[in-house]
Structures are given as C-alpha cells and as structure tokens.
C-alpha angles and dihedrals in degrees: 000000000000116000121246106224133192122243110248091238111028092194092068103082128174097247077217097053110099109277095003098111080054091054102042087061099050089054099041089051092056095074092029092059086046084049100048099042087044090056087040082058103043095047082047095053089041085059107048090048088049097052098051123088130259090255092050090076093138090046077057098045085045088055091054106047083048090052092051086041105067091032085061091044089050094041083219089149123039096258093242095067087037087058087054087055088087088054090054098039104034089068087036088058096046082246101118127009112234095258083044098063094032098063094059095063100084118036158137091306092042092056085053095048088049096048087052091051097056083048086053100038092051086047088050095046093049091038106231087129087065096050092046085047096056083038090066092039094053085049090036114012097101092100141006079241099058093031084055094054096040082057095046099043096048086057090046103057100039091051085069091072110020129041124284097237092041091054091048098042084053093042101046094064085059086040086058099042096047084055092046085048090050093053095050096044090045095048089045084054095039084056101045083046091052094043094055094054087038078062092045096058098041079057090057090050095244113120105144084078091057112104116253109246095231090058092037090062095043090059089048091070105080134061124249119255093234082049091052095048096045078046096053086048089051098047087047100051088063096073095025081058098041091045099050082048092061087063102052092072139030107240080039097096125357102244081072082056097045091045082047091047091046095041097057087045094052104035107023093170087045116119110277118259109203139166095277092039086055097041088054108058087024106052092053081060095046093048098050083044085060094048091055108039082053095060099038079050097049099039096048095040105028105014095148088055088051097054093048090048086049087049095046099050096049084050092063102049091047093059083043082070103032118020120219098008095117113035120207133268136181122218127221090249091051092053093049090048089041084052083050103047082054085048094047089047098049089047084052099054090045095072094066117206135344113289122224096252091049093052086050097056094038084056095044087044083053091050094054103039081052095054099048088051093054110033092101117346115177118249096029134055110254133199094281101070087076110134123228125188115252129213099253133094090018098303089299098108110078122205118208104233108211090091081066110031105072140164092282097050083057097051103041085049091061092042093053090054098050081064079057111037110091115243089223132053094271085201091047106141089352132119117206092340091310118136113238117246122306101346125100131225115264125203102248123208114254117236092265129038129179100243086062096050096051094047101045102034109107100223090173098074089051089058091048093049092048089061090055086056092044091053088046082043092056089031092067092038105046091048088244089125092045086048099057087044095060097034075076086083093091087070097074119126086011124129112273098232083055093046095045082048094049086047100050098045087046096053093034083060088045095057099050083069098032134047113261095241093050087044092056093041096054089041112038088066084054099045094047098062097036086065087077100049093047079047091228127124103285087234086061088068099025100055093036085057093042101056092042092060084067099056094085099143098136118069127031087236099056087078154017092240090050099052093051094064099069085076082087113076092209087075135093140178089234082060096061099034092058094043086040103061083052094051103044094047084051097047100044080054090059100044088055093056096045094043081039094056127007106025101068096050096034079060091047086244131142112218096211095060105126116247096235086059091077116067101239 
C-alpha cells in the first residue's frame, strides 16, 4: 500500500493538478484585495487632507491617525511599513515637516527596547531562558489557568519597579520557551499515546488502520487550533500584566510622575501626594485590573481549564465539610497536564547544572534588574545621586548625575558588556593565566555576537513603536490633543461618577493613538484647571485621567509592551484588539469605582472641599 505524503509547501500547487487553478486564485486574491483597499484608503485619506482648509490642520492630523489606524486594525499592510504611513502624511498634511517626524522615530525609550533585546537575545543564544522557563512549568504547569496567572502576575509585580517595556522585552523570551517546551512535551505525549494505540491495533491483527509514520509526522507538525489559541491568551497576558504594574506605584510607569509633577505646580497647599500615598489608593486598582484581565484572559484563551480549577476547588472544600461526600476525579484535561508536569520535570532535571555562561548572564540579569531598582527609588537616595566632578570651576562643582543616568544607559551598558564577556570559563583548568598541559588558548566567543543580533532583533517592533511616537508627535502639534481636552467642557454640573466614567473612556480611547506619557502631559494641564469650573477635588479628575492612560490594550502602537509582542507569530492585531476592547470597558470600570470610593479618603481628602479654598 503506497504512502500519501504531504507536499512540503502546500501553497505551491500545479495550476494543472485538479482543482489547482481554483486554488491559485483563492491564494493570489488574497494580497491583491489588501493592495487595492489599502490604495482605496490612502487616496481617501489624500483627498480629504487635500480638501480642508490651511487652518484645519487637526481635522488633517485627525485624518491621518485615522488613516494608520485602520490600516493597523485590517493588517493590509505588514505593520512595520503601516507604522512608516505618519512619516508620509504628516508632511503631506503640513503637520510635521519631514525632519520633524523623522526625528521621532528613534528615541529615550528605543534605545531602552534595544538594550533589553541584546540582554534577551544573549539569554535566548546560551539557553538560561529555557531552564527558567521549565523552572516556572514544573511550579505552575498543572493548567492553562494557573500557567496564565503565574505569567500575569509575574509581569505585574516587576513592572512596579522596572519599566513596562523593559519587563515585557525580559519576560517574552520565557514566555516563548515555556511555549516551545509545551509543544515539544505535547507532541512527545501525543507520540507515546499514538504508539500505544499503534501496538493495540497490531494485537487485534489490524494493522492496515494504523497511521503511516510518514504521514503521522507530517501531521505532527502543526499545532493544534485549541494550542494556538491557549498560546495567543498567554502571550497576551505578558503586556496586559506589565502595563496594569506601572500604575501601582508612582516611579512604576511615567504618566504617575507627569500627574505628580502637574499637581504640585497647580495646586502647591494641596494635600502631598508621595510614593506610599500613591501605592496606597493605586495598588488596590491595580490589583482588582489584574484580577480582571486574568479572567477575561482565561475565559476567552483556556475556558475548559477554568471550569475544571473552579470544580476542583469547590470539590475540595466540600470534602473540607464533609469528608468524603465528592470523590475525586480526574478530567481528561488534568491527566494530560498531570502527564505534562512528569514530562516538564524530566526535561528540568536533563540540563544538568548551571553552565558557566548561564550563571554569567543570571547574574548579569540580577545586576540590571537591581540597578534599575535602585537608580532613583523614592523615598530613599539611590545609586544615582552619586555625585562626579564636572569640568567647571577646576573640577571643584559637583553635578548630581541622576538627571543623566536613566533606564536606557543601564541598559545599553549591560548590553555593551554581554559583545565583551567570553562564552567559556576563560580560567577553566588554568592556574594564574597559565595554559594546562599540553593544550593552547583559544580565542572563545563572547555571550553576544553580531551575527546573532542582527538575525534575531526584532527591528520591526522599533519601527512600529516609533509610529506610535510619530502620531503622538502630530497629535501635540496639530492641536488634536488640546482640542479633545477641551472638548471635556461639556461635563460641568454633571455627577462625579459620570464625570470620572466619560474621562476615563475618553482618555482610555487617547492613549491607544498616543503614547501614555504624551497622553498625561497634554492632558494633566486641562484637567487641573477644569476641576474648578465642574466645581470636584482636582484629584478626583487628575488621578481618574492618569490611570486610564495606562489602560492601552488595544493597538500595537498605543505601548512599548504591545508592541513587543508582535515578535510571536501567533499573534494578530485582530487578537488584541478583540481582547482589548474587553479589557479596556472592564478596566475603566474598575478605575471609577476605586477613584469613586477608596482614593479620596485614603488621601484624607473630602471630596466635597471646595477648589478656591487651595492657593494655586
């Protein structure tokens, strides 16, 4: 009996094989349809700019980030060449010159996504992100459900203290080895299981059912669909989980700093709002985002593996009261994960120890988590206050240097050091630099070379980012961003709760096309001074607008840690921006009930002081 095998690439067909020509045209549509709706767009979008007036010039920006965005939404365009669309239009429109909207392109927080690549892509080459990735599955691989929080909650609480994109740009290399792990696991189980049932055939003398192994291995290539999609939820829960830490606490994410920086200007008597004061009212919201976004995550991406934990647990207390009263039994899906945690485990303890080159970047990992920690923590004075002489006044005037040494010099240091560091123990059988007996030095490879970077960087994402920048960029210029503040006038005499909702939908919807710093900076000035003429506590309006900026779950452009993710190819814009819409009406929920309960009187505020009261 001859074996059917598959074509290497199924989407080379013969156009004279039956049903190929079919075929053919189905797949060559496909790109022609994306070019021709992406010109219809674009001459759309050329038209309207070209039939406003010269003093229209936010109707025109508006046009264009319009434009970017549904290009974006339809991916008719890669996103790397529709990030590049403000850089064409925005000169078009008489927005931003071209040296304008280049220049934003490449900037503070780029250099930072870069500097946590090289750190990643070193991890990835020597291999430690795999063993820290099997470490977390043999603590948390016994569902999709727990496997999802361990992920999220390990986001959550090191974007407290490190930046959003730089927690994201370290966690998504694990992400990607525990699902690399998974595969494999799944794919070694999926074999034993089809060999046993390959050997109880042969017993019942019917081998002609049994799979060939040619074709078996061929369908063992790809994923399944319910694996994808668990896959798309886990990704996900990485930047979901980074962006809702940078708003527990106020050095977590730059738009606290911005609303701290604006309040103190505005209202100088008003009550102090410091690191503990912020933590207090703002880690109760970030906890209750993470709680959410969990289960919309979960129930969209593992649901099956929700219902059996609920199960379970109601199992357990039940037989807590009344033992014995609901015997245990396993599910399908809890023996198959029970058969995986005994697979993770026997994979762990197959690397051996740690190699020299792993316990050099761990500790290198350790090193820059701990300077970014503790390059300026409020409430303490961290390494960066370290004071170097200048060159004036004859090396006697000394210049504090945290004003100089940010985020981004950390982490380009470190990545500058991983091109000079030896992959090998370079004292490795040696006494005092002498080569053992009978054997040479070799020159070793360093932790990082530059054919790795350039094959593994994902330049891509930089570019995107950079769009995001460019559309913030044309937002402040063109007035856009003045415009939408003002446009809040409409709220006065209103009811606060309503006011804090309209706010934070309005500013969740800004910061999917503008950077959240650039969102709480244009808008912090607007909502200060509103508060007097809708007659609340300015906090009531500055803090609802600043933890809204960081609810950009949408579009790849709205953040750093959104943007990281497209490095999976599991992953499309049609996938965040459906979670995403759930995610941001549930969170801005969220952010009105804490702002509309706890935070005042966490502050010792009452919300009803009048706003004359305090000297501006």
């Amino acid at each position: 009996m001859g074996v059917k095998t598959l074509p290497e690439d199924c989407s080379r067909l013969e156009l004279n094989s039956p049903g190929g020509e079919e075929e053919h045209k189905v797949k060559t549509q496909v790109p022609q349809w994306k070019t021709v709706f992406t010109a219809v767009v674009v001459l759309v979008a050329v038209i309207i700019i070209a039939s406003l007036e010269n003093d229209q010039k936010k109707e025109r920006a508006g046009v264009v980030i319009a434009t970017t965005a549904l290009l974006w939404c339809t991916e008719a365009m890669p996103l790397m060449i529709t990030a590049l669309m403000p850089a064409i239009l925005f000169p078009f429109a008489g927005v931003l010159d071209t040296k304008e909207v280049s220049a934003v392109y490449w900037n503070y927080i780029s250099m930072l996504m870069l500097g946590t690549f090289l750190m990643a892509e070193s991890v990835e080459a020597c291999g430690l992100h795999r063993r820290i990735a099997l470490a977390i599955l043999s603590l948390l691989g016994r569902s999709e459900a727990l496997l999802m929080m361990g992920s999220i909650l390990v986001a959550w609480k090191l974007s407290m203290f490190m930046s959003n994109t730089a927690t994201t740009a370290m966690m998504l290399p694990i992400i990607g080895a525990i699902i690399d792990s998974l595969r494999s696991i799944q794919r070694d189980i999926d074999k034993k299981n089809g060999d046993i049932k390959m050997k109880e055939v042969q017993t019942n003398g019917s081998v002609a059912e049994a799979l060939p192994e040619e074709e078996e291995g061929a369908v063992e290539e790809a994923d399944l669909p319910q694996f994808v999609w668990f896959c798309k939820g886990l990704i996900l829960s990485i930047p979901y989980g980074a962006s809702m830490g940078g708003i527990a606490t106020l050095t977590g994410t730059p738009p606290n700093l911005v609303f701290k920086q604006n309040f103190e200007k505005f209202y100088a008597n008003g009550p102090t709002v410091d690191f503990g004061k912020w933590m207090a009212f703002c880690y109760p919201i970030s906890f209750l985002l993470v709680v959410v976004g969990w289960h919309v995550l979960v129930l969209m991406y593992a649901r099956s593996s929700y219902v059996d934990m609920i199960f379970t647990i109601f199992r357990k207390i039940g037989n807590l009261v009344s033992p014995g009263t609901f015997p245990s039994e396993e599910s399908d899906d809890q023996k198959k994960w029970r058969q995986v945690n005994s697979e993770i485990k026997k994979k762990y303890r197959a690397l051996g120890p740690l190699r020299f080159p792993e316990i050099v970047l761990f500790c290198l990992v350790i090193v820059l988590v701990i300077l970014w920690l503790l390059r300026d923590p409020a409430g303490m004075e961290g390494w960066s206050i370290a004071h170097g002489k200048s060159m004036v006044d004859g090396f006697t005037h000394h210049t504090p240097l945290h004003p100089y040494l940010k985020d981004a010099w950390i982490a380009i240091l470190v990545g500058i050091l991983l091109f000079n560091i030896p992959k090998e123990n370079p004292l490795e059988g040696t006494f005092l630099w002498r080569s053992p007996p009978g054997k040479k030095f070799k020159r070793s490879e360093k932790l990082l070379t530059m054919d790795v970077v350039m094959k593994k960087t994902p330049w891509d994402v930089l570019v995107l980012l950079g769009g995001g920048y460019a559309i913030a960029e044309g937002c402040e210029k063109s007035g856009l961003s003045q415009w939408l503040g003002d446009s809040f006038g409409f709220l006065n005499g209103q009811n606060n709760v309503l006011v804090a909702l309209v706010i934070c939908l309005m500013v969740a919807c800004l910061t999917e096309v503008a950077s959240n710093t650039a969102s709480t900076t244009l808008l912090m000035p607007v909502l200060a001074p509103m508060a007097k003429t809708l007659n609340v506590n300015p906090l009531f309006l500055m803090i609802s607008g600043t933890v809204s900026a960081s609810l950009a779950f949408c579009l790849p452009s709205a953040t750093g840690p959104n943007a990281l993710v497209f490095t999976f190819k599991e992953i499309r814009v049609i996938d965040m921006l459906r979670t995403g819409v759930i995610m941001n009406v549930l969170s801005v929920l969220v952010v009105v009930l804490g702002v509309s309960t706890w935070t005042l009187p966490i502050l010792g505020i009452d919300n009803n002081v009048f706003i004359a009261s305090w000297e501006t």
